[in-house]
C-alpha positions as CSV (number, residue, x, y, z in Angstrom):
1,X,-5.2,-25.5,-13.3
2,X,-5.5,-22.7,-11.3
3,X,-3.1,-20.9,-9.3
4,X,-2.7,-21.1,-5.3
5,X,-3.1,-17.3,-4.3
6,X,-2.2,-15.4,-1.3
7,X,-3.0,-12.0,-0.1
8,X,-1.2,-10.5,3.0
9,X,-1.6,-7.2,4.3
10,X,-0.3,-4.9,6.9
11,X,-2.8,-2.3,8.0
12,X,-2.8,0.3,10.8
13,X,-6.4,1.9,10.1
14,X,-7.9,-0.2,7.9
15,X,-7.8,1.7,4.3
16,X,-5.2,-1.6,3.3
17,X,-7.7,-4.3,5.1
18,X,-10.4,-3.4,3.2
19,X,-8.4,-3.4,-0.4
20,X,-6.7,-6.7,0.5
21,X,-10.5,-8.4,1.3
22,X,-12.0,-6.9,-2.2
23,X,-8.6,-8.2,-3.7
24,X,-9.4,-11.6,-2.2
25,X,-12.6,-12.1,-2.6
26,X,-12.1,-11.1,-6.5
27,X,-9.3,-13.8,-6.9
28,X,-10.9,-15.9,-4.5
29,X,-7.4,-16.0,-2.6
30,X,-6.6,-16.8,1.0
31,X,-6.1,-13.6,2.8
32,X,-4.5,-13.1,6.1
33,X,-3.0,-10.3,8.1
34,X,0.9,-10.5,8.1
35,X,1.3,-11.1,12.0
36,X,-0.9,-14.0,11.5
37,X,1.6,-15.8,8.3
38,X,4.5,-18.1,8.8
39,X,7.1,-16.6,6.5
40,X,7.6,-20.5,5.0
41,X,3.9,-20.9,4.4
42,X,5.0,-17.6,1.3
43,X,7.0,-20.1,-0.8
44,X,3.5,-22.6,-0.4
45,X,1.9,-20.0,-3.2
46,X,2.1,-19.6,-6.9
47,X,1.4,-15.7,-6.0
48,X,1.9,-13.7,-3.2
49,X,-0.3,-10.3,-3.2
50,X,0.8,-8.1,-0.5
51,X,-0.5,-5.2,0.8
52,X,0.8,-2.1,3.2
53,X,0.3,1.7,4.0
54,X,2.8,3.8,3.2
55,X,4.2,5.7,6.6
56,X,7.2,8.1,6.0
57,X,8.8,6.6,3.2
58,X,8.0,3.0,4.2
59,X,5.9,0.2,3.5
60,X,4.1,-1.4,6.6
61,X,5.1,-4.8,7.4
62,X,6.9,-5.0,3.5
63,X,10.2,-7.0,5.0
64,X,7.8,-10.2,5.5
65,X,8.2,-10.1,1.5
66,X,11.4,-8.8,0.9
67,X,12.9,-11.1,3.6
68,X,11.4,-14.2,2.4
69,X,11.6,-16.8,-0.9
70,X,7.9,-16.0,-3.0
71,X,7.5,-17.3,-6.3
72,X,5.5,-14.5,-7.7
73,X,5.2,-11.2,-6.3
74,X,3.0,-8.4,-6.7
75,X,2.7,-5.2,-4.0
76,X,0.0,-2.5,-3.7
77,X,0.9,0.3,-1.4
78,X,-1.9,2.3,0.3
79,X,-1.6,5.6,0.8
80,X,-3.3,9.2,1.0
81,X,-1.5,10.7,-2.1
82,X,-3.0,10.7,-5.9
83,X,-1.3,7.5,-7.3
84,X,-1.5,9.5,-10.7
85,X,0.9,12.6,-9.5
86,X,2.9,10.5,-7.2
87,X,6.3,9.7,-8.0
88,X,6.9,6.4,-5.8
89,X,10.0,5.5,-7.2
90,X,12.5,6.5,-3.9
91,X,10.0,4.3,-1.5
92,X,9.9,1.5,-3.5
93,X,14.1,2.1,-4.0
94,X,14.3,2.2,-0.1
95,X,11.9,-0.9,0.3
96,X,13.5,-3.5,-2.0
97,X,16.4,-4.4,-3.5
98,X,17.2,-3.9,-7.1
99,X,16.4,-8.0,-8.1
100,X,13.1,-7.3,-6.5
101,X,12.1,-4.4,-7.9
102,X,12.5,-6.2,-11.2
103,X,10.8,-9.2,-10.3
104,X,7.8,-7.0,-8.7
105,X,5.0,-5.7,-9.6
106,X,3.4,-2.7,-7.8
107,X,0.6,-1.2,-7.7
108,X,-0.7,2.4,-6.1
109,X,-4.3,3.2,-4.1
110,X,-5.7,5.7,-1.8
111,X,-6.9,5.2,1.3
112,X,-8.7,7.5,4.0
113,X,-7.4,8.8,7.2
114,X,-9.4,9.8,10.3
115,X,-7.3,12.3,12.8
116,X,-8.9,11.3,15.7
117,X,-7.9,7.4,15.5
118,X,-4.4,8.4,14.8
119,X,-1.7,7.1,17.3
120,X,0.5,10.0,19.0
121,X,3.7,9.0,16.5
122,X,1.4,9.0,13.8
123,X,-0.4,12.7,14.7
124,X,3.2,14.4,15.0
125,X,4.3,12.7,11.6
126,X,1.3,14.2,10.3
127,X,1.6,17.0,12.5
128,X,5.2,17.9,11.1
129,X,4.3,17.7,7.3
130,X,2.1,20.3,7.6
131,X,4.6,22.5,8.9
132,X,7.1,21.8,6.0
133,X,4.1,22.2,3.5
134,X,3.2,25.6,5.4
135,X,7.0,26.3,5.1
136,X,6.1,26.4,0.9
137,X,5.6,29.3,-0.7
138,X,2.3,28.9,-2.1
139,X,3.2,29.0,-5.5
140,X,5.6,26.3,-5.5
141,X,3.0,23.6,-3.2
142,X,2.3,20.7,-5.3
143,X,-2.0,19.7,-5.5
144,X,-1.1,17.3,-2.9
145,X,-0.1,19.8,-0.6
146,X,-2.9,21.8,-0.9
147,X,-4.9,19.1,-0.4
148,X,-3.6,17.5,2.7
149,X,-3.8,21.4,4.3
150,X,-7.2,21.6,3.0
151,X,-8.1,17.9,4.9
152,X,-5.9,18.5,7.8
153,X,-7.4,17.3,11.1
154,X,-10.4,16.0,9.1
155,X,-11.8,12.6,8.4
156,X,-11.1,11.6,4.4
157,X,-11.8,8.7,2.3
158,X,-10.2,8.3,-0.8
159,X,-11.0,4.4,-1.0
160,X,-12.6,2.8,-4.0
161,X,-13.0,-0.8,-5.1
162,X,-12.8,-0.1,-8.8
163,X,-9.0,0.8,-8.0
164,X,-7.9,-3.0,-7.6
165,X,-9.4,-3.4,-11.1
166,X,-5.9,-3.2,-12.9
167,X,-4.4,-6.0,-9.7
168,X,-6.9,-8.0,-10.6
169,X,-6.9,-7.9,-14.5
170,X,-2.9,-8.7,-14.2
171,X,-3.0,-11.7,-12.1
172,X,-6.1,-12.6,-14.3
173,X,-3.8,-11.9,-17.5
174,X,-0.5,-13.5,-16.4
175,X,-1.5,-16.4,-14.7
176,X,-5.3,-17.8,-15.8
């Protein structure tokens, strides 16, 4: 018997839209953005799959989740950072409580970012990191820094549909 899946996303440009329909499609799950879901229709699925971009130490849209009874959860984040240098462990401390961190599983992608379609808050956020990384002394900036200065004010695309690979593997694993 097959499990009733459920992806839910929050996404401001896009990057975590995309993931959450390859996600989908590869589970053959009902997707929907978070405005659209009733928070009792969560408790309706054997697995709740939620997605959200990561904007200044939060996750988009995540208290839909945290605020709400799912039987099984599991939470990608979408971001512009290397999931394989990133240490994500004060976001997700800020984001859930400590019974949901252990009943969570997470998972880390990259998304894009195009400067031009960014809202005004957005552009200042972004705006105001380069600052503090330009505040660095070169020698102690992180790859990441020197990245995002490299891509300032430029269009990037980090996304990559063999990245859902390992989400799709553990729901395959745990529950078929």
């Amino acid at each position: 018997m097959s499990k009733k899946i459920l992806v839910v996303y929050t996404s401001k440009y896009g990057s975590t839209q995309k993931y959450a329909e390859w996600i989908a499609s590869e589970l053959s799950a009902d997707l929907f953005a978070a405005k659209t879901v009733e928070p009792k229709a969560l408790s309706q699925y054997d697995i709740v799959i939620y997605g959200g971009g990561l904007y200044a130490g939060g996750i988009a849209g995540v208290k839909l989740i945290t605020s709400n009874l799912c039987k099984n959860i599991i939470v990608f984040t979408v971001g512009l950072a290397d999931p394989n240098a990133t240490d994500y462990s004060t976001i997700l401390n800020k984001n859930f409580t400590p019974e949901l961190l252990v009943k969570t599983k997470f998972f880390h992608l990259r998304g894009g970012i195009d400067y031009k379609k960014l809202g005004p808050i957005h552009k200042s956020m972004m705006a105001m990191m380069k600052g503090m990384i330009q505040k660095k002394p070169e020698s102690v900036r992180e790859p990441d820094d020197k990245e995002f200065l490299n891509t300032y004010n430029a269009k990037v695309n980090f996304e990559d549909r063999g990245t859902i690979q390992p989400i799709i593997s553990y729901v395959k694993d745990l529950y078929f």
